[in-house]
VOGU-3710 file (C-alpha; in Angstrom, 3 decimals, decimal comma):
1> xxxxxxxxxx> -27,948/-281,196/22,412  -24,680/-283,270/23,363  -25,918/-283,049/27,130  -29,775/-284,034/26,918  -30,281/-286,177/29,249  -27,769/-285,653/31,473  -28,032/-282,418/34,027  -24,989/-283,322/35,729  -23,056/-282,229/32,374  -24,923/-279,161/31,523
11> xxxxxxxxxx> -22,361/-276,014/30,608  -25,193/-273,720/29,789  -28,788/-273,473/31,411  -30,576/-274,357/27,911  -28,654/-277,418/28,415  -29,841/-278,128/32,195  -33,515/-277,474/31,253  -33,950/-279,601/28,350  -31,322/-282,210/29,747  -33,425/-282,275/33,299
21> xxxxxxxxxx> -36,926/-282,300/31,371  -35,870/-285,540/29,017  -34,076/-287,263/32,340  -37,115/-286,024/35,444  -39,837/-285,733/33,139  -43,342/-285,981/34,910  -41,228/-285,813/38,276  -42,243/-283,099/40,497  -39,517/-280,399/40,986  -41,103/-277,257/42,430
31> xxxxxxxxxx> -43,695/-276,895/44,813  -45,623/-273,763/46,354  -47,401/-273,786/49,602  -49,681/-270,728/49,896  -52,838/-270,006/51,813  -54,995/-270,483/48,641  -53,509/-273,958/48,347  -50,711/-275,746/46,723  -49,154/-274,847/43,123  -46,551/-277,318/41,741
41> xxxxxxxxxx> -44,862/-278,132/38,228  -42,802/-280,706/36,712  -39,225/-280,699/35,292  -41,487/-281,363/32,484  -43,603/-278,148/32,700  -40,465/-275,788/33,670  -39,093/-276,917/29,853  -42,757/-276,411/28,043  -43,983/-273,157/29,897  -41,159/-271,728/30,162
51> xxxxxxxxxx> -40,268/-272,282/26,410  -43,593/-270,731/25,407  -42,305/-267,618/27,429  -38,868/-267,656/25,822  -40,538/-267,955/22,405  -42,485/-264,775/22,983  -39,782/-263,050/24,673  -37,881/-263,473/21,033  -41,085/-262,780/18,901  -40,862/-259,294/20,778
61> xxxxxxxxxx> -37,241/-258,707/20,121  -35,412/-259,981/23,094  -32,696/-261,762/22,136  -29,056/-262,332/23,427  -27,881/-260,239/25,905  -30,775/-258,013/26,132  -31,789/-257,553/30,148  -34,769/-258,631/31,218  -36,146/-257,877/35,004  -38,572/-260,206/36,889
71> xxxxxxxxxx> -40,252/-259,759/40,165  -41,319/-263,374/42,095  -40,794/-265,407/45,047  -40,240/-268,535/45,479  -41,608/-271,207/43,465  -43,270/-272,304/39,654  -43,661/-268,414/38,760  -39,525/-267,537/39,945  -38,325/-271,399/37,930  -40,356/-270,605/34,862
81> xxxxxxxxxx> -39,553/-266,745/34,216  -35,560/-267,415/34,705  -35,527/-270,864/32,159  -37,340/-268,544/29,687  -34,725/-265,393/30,046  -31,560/-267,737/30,174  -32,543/-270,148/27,484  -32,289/-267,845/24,820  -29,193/-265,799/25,600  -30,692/-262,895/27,372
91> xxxxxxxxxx> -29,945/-261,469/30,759  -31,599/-262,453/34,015  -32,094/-260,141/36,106  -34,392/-261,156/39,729  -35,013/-258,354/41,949  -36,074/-258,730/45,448  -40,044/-258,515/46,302  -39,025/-256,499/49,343  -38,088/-253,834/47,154  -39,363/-250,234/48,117
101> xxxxxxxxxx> -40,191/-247,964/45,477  -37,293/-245,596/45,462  -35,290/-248,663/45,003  -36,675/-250,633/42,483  -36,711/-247,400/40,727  -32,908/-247,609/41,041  -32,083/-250,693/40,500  -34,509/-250,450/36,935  -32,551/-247,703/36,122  -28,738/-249,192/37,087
111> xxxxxxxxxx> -29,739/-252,551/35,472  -30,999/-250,934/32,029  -33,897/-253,793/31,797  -35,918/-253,642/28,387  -38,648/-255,815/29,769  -40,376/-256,378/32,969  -41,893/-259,608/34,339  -44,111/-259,463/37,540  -45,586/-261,869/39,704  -48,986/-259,915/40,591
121> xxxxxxxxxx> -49,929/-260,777/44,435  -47,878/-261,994/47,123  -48,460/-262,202/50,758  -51,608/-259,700/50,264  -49,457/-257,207/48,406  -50,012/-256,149/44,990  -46,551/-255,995/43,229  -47,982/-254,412/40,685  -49,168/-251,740/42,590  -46,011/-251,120/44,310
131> xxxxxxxxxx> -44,348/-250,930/40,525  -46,684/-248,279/39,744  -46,187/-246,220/43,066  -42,512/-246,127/42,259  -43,561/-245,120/38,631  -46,972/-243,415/38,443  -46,162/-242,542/34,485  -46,773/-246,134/33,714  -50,635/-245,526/34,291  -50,257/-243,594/31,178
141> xxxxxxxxxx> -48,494/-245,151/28,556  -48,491/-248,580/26,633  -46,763/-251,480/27,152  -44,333/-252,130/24,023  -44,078/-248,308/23,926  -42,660/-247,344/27,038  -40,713/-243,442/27,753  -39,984/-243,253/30,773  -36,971/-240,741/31,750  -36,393/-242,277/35,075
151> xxxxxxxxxx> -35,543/-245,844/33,592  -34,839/-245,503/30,095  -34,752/-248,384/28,435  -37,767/-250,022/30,093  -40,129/-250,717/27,380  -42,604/-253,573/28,227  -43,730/-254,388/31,808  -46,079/-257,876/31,936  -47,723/-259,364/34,830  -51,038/-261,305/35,506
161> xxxxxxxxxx> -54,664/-260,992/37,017  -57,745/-257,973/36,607  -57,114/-254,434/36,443  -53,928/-254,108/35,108  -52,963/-250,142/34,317  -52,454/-249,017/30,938  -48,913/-249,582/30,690  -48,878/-253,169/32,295  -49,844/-255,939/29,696  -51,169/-258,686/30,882
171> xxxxxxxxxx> -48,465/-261,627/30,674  -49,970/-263,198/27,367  -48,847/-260,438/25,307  -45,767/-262,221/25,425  -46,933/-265,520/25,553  -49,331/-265,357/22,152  -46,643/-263,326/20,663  -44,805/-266,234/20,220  -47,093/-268,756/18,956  -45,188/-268,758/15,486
181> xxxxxxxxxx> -41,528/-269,315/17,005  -41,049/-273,223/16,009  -39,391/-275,522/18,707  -36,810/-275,699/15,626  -36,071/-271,668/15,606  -35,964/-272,325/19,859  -33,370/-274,944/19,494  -30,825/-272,965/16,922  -31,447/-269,986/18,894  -30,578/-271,803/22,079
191> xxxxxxxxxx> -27,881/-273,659/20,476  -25,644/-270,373/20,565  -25,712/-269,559/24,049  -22,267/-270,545/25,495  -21,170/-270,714/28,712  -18,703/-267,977/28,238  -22,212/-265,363/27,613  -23,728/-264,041/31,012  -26,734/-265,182/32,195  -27,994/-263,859/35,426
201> xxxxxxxxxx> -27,039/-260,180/37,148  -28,076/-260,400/40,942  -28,426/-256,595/42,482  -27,193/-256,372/45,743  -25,983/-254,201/48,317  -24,140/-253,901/51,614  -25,638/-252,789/54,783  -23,382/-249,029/53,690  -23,965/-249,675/50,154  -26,101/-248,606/47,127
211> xxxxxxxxxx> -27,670/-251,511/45,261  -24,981/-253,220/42,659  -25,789/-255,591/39,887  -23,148/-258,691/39,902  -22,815/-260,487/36,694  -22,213/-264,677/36,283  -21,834/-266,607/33,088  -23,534/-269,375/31,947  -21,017/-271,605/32,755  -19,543/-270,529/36,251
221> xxxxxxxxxx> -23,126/-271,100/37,128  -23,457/-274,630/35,893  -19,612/-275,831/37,019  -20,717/-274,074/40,483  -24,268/-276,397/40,951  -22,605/-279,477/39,697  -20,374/-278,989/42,724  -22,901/-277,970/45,479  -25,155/-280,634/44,163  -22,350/-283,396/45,622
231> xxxxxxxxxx> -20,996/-281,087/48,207  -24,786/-280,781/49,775  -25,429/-284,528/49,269  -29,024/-283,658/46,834  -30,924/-287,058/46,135  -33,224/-287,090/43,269  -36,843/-287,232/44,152  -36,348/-285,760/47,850  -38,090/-282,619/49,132  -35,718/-279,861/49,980
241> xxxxxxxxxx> -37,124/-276,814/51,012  -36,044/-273,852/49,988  -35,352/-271,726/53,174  -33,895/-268,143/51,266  -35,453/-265,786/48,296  -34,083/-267,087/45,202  -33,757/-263,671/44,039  -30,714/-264,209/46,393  -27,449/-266,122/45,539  -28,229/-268,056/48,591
251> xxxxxxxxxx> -31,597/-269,517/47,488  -31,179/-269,854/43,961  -27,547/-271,606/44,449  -28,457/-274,241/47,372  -32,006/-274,657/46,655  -33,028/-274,326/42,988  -30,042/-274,825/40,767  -29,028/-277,986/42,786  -32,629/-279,348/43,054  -33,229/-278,696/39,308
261> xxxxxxxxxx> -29,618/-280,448/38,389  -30,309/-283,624/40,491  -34,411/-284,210/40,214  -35,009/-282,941/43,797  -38,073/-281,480/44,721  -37,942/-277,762/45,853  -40,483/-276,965/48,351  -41,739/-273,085/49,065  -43,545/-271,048/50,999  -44,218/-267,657/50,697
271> xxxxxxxxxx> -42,579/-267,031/53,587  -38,988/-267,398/54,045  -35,907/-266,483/56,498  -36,783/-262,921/55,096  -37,209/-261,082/58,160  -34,880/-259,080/61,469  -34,719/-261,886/63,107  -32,403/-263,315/60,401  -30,716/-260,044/59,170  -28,042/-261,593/56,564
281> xxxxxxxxxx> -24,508/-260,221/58,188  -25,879/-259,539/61,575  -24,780/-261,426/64,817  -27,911/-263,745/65,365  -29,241/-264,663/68,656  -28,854/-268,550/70,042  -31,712/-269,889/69,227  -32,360/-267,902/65,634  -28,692/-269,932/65,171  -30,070/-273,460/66,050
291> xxxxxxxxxx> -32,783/-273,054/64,040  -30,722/-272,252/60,403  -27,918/-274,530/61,710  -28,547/-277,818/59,759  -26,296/-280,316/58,844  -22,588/-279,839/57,436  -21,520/-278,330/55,540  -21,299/-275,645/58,668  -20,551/-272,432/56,020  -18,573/-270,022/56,512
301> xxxxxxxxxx> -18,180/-266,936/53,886  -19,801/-266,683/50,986  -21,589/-263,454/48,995  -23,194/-262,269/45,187  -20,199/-262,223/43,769  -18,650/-265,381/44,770  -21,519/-267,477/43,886  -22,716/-268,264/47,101  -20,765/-270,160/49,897  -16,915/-270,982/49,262
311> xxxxxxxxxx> -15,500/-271,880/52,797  -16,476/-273,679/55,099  -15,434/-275,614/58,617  -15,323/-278,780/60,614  -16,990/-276,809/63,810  -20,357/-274,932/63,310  -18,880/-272,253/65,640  -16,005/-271,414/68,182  -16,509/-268,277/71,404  -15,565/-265,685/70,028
321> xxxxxxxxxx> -16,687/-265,788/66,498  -20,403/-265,668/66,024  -21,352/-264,540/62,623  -19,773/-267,612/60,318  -18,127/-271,058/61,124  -13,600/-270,940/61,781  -12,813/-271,915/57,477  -10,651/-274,728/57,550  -11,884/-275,874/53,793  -11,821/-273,817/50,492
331> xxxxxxxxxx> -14,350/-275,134/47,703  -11,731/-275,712/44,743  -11,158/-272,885/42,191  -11,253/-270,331/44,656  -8,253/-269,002/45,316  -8,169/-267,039/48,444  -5,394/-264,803/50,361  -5,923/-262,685/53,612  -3,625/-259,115/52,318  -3,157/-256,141/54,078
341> xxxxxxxxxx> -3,691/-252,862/52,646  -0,409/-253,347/50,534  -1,852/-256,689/49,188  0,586/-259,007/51,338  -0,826/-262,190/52,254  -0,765/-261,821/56,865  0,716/-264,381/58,652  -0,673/-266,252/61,604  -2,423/-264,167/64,398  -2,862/-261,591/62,172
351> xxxxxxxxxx> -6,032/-259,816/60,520  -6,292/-258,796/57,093  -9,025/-258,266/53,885  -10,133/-261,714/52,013  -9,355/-261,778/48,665  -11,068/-264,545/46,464  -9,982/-264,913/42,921  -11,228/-268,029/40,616  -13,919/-268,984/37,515  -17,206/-268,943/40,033
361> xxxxxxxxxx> -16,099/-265,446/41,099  -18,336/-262,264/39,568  -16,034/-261,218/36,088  -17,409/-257,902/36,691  -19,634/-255,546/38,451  -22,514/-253,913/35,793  -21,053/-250,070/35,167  -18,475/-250,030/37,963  -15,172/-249,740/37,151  -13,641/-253,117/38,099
371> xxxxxxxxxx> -10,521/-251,164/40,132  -13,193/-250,008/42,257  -13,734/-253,739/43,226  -10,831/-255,980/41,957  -6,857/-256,451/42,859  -4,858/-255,495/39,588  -4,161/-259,776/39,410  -7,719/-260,272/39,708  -8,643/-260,491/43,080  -12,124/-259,579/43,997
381> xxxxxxxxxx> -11,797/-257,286/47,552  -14,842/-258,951/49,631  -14,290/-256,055/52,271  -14,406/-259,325/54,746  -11,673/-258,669/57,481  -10,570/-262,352/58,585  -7,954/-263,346/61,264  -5,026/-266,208/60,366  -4,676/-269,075/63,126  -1,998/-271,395/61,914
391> xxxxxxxxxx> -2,562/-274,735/63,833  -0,494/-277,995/64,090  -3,530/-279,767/62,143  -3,453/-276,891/59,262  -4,726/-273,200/59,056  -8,064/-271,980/59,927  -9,760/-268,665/59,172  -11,585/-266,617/61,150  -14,022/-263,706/59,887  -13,943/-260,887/62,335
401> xxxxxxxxxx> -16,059/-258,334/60,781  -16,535/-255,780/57,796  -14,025/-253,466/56,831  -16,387/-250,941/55,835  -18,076/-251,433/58,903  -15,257/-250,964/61,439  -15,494/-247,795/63,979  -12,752/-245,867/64,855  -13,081/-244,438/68,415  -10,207/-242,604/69,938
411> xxxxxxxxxx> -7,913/-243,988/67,104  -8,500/-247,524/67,995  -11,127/-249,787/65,346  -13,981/-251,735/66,808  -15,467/-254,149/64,925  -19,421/-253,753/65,758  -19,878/-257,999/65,304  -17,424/-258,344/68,506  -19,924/-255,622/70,364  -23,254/-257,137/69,636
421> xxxxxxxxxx> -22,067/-260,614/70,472  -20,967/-259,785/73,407  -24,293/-258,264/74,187  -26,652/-260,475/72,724  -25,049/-262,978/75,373  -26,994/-261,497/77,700  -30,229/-262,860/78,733  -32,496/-259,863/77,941  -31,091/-258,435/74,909  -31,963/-260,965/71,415
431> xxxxxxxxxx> -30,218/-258,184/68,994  -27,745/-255,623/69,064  -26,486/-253,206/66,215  -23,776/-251,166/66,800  -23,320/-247,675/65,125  -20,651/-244,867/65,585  -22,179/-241,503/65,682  -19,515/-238,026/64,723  -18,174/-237,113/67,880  -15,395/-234,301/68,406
441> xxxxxxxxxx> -13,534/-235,515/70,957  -13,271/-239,662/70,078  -13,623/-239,646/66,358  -16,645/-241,598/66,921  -19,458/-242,276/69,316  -20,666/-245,658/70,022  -23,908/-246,502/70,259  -26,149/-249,619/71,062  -28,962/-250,656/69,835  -31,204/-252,950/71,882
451> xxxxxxxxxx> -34,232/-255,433/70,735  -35,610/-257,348/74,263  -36,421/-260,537/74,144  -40,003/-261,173/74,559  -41,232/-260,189/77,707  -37,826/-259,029/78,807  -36,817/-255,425/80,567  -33,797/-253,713/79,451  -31,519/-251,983/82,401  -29,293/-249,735/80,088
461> xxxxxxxxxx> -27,482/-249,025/83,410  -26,867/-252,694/83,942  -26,229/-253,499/80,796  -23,287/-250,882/80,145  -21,896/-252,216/83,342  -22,086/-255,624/82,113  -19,966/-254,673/79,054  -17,209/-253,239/81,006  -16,506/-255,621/83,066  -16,157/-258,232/79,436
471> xxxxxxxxxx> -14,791/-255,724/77,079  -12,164/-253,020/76,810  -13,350/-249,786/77,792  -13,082/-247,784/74,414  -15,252/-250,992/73,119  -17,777/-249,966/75,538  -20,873/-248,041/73,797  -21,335/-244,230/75,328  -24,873/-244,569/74,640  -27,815/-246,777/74,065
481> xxxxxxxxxx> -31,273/-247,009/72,688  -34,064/-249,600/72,761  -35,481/-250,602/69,606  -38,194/-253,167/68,744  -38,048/-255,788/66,054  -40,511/-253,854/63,415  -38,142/-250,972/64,313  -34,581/-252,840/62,399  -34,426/-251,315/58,747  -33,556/-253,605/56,222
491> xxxxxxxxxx> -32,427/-253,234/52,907  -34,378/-255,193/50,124  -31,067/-257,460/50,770  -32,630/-258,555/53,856  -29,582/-256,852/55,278  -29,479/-254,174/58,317  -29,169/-250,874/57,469  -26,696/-249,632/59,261  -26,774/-246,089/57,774  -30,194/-245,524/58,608
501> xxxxxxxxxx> -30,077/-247,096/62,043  -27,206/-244,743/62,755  -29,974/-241,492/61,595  -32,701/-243,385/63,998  -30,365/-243,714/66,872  -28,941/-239,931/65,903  -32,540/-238,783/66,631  -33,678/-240,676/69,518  -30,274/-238,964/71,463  -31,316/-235,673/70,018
511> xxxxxxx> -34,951/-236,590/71,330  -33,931/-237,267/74,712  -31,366/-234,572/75,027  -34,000/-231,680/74,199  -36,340/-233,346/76,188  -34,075/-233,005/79,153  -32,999/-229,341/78,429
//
């Protein structure tokens, strides 16, 4: 291939796999801490094992742009089962190993996978287990030969270990399958994957949101590591480790891709910033902040569809904005305005939607009409409300909250991020969601949501006089609940769920009200 040999000019991922194996070689680029010990593999090994997966992925009929699922974390297992999808054309498709069973149900169903690939055991949990609690049919049937009405086009799931069920082969069904695909039928196949073909759908969801599978080319992909791979400063042969899922866009765009490109090493764990405490698009308390804020680039927005991170700013943070960094820098090819609801770009003091529009951004959302999502000149709607500040030294950005997640109380919005920073400044209280509840008479009820710090007391009468004395009073919330940290509901995004916080919250009140009857 024109590129072997050098990652740096890779347009497709066949390209940055062979390119990285003939330039790393017997260089070390993944590792994987887990109790049991340490599992690592070479640029070297990523090419060879996962070429011996693509080869039986095409001896079984997958071939260019069929959609194949796979269930890892991070490390070898996650590297290996994306080279071997990609390489040949078909779809990727990662899905989070936080899914629950009603959603993984879902998101098989939305993403119409033909084949399943699935890491067997992680952190004590057997993924296999949890595949066939959200689809007890599989016990029944035969891999290869798959009916099942709830995902329909699911024919072959794969995974490893003793004890599989009946319709789980184990993963060298695929592998032996391919024995006679020649390295020369691998290449030609390979060889016709462009950048212009998609190669990776990434579900995700908002915290209001059912699950939504966001599609990136080949290409976007490659053009968009080649420029974090500067932009983050990578060194070849340095350990970076990978601190997000790379089911994410997060992980797999500032950890893998990047470390891959350049000869880094990626280093995992099984555990990553997967948890409450680091809620992606929640305020996060002070010291959760100094321990993900690293060096600069200080990021500022960034989501699925954009590919990651594509602002950015000279200050990690300013008072008054706590979620993401004041954007004074745009990575180039976006182009960005802040519209109002007529699509006219706001002028300085004023707040509006970002709109992002460029080659890194998602062409399209998998079945969803792109109106639902897109400008009629192409702008993606992020749904991020952002504030203008013209300045003598240039224009700065400032994201003030979701527009989906904005409360209207007594005709008035409040934007729940401005709430739960200004409570999560106080000394007992390390999170704070903010929910409106139906109320006649405002529109909306606000309510708080309190996690203590450890070892901390929370006075709810204290607190709510606290607030109005730093906020206006329609801002203030009417009523409030304590919560602890296994409490938060997440979505397999590793996002709060608002919506069901809002029913927990609903029922507590309810709780306490009869009780006081």
């Amino acid at each position: 291939m024109s590129s072997e040999g050098t990652p740096g000019a890779a347009r497709t991922f066949p390209e940055l796999i062979r390119s990285a194996a003939a330039a790393y070689g017997d260089a070390v680029a993944i590792t994987l801490e887990t109790e049991a010990g340490t599992e690592s593999a070479t640029f070297a090994d990523l090419d060879r094992r996962s070429a011996e997966l693509a080869c039986g992925l095409l001896a079984r009929g997958v071939g260019k742009g069929a959609r194949v699922g796979f269930i890892f974390g991070n490390g070898p297992g996650f590297a290996v089962a994306l080279a071997a999808i990609a390489r040949i054309g078909a779809v990727a498709v990662p899905i989070s190993t936080m899914i629950r069973a009603n959603e993984l149900v879902r998101v098989l169903r939305q993403s119409d996978v033909l084949g399943l690939i699935v890491q067997r055991e992680m952190l004590g949990k057997d993924l296999v287990a949890r595949l066939v609690e959200a689809l007890p049919e599989l016990a029944a049937q035969t891999c290869g030969a798959l009916r099942l009405p709830r995902v329909p086009y699911l024919r072959w799931v794969v995974s490893s270990g003793d004890g599989l069920p009946l319709g789980v082969a184990p993963i060298a069904w695929l592998a032996d399958a391919g024995a006679d695909v020649s390295d020369d039928l691998l290449r030609e196949v390979e060889s016709e994957v462009h950048p212009t073909d998609q190669m990776i759908e990434i579900y995700t969801s908002g915290s209001m949101a059912l699950p939504k599978g966001v599609r990136h080319l080949h290409g976007a992909v490659m053009a968009r590591s080649h420029w974090l791979v500067e932009m983050l400063g990578v060194q070849t042969g340095e350990e970076r480790p990978a601190q997000l899922p790379m089911f994410w866009v997060g992980g797999l765009m500032l950890y893998l891709l990047p470390g891959w490109e350049r000869g880094a090493v990626t280093t995992c764990t099984e555990r990553t910033l997967s948890n409450s405490r680091f809620a992606m698009g929640s305020v996060l308390a002070e010291e959760d902040l100094e321990r993900i804020r690293g060096p600069q680039p200080w990021w500022g927005l960034g989501m699925s569809e954009t590919l990651g991170p594509y602002g950015w700013g000279d200050e990690f943070r300013v008072p008054g904005r706590p979620v993401c960094a004041p954007m004074d820098h745009f990575a180039p090819g976006y182009d960005i305005r802040i519209a109002d609801e007529d699509g006219r770009s706001v002028g300085d003091g004023e707040v509006g939607e970002m709109q992002v529009r460029g080659p890194a951004v998602a062409p399209a959302l998998h079945k969803i009409d792109p109106a639902e999502h897109y400008t009629a000149d192409g702008y993606l709607h992020t749904g991020d409300l952002c504030l203008v500040e013209d300045r003598a030294d240039g224009r700065r950005i400032h994201f003030v909250g979701r527009g989906g997640d904005m409360i209207k109380v007594s005709g008035s919005n409040v934007s729940p991020a401005e709430v739960e920073m200004e409570l999560q400044a106080l000394d007992s209280v390390h999170s704070a969601y903010v929910v409106g509840l139906p109320d006649r008479e405002r529109g909306a009820l606000l309510v708080a949501a309190l996690v203590p710090r450890d070892g901390a007391v929370l006075d709810m009468t204290a607190i709510e006089a606290r607030m109005r004395d730093s906020l206006s009073g329609y801002k203030v919330p009417r009523a409030w609940v304590e919560l602890t940290r296994e409490d938060v509901p997440l979505l397999h995004s590793n996002k709060v769920a608002r919506r069901e916080i809002a029913r927990i919250v609903a029922a507590r009140l309810e709780a306490e009200r009869v009780g006081s009857a």
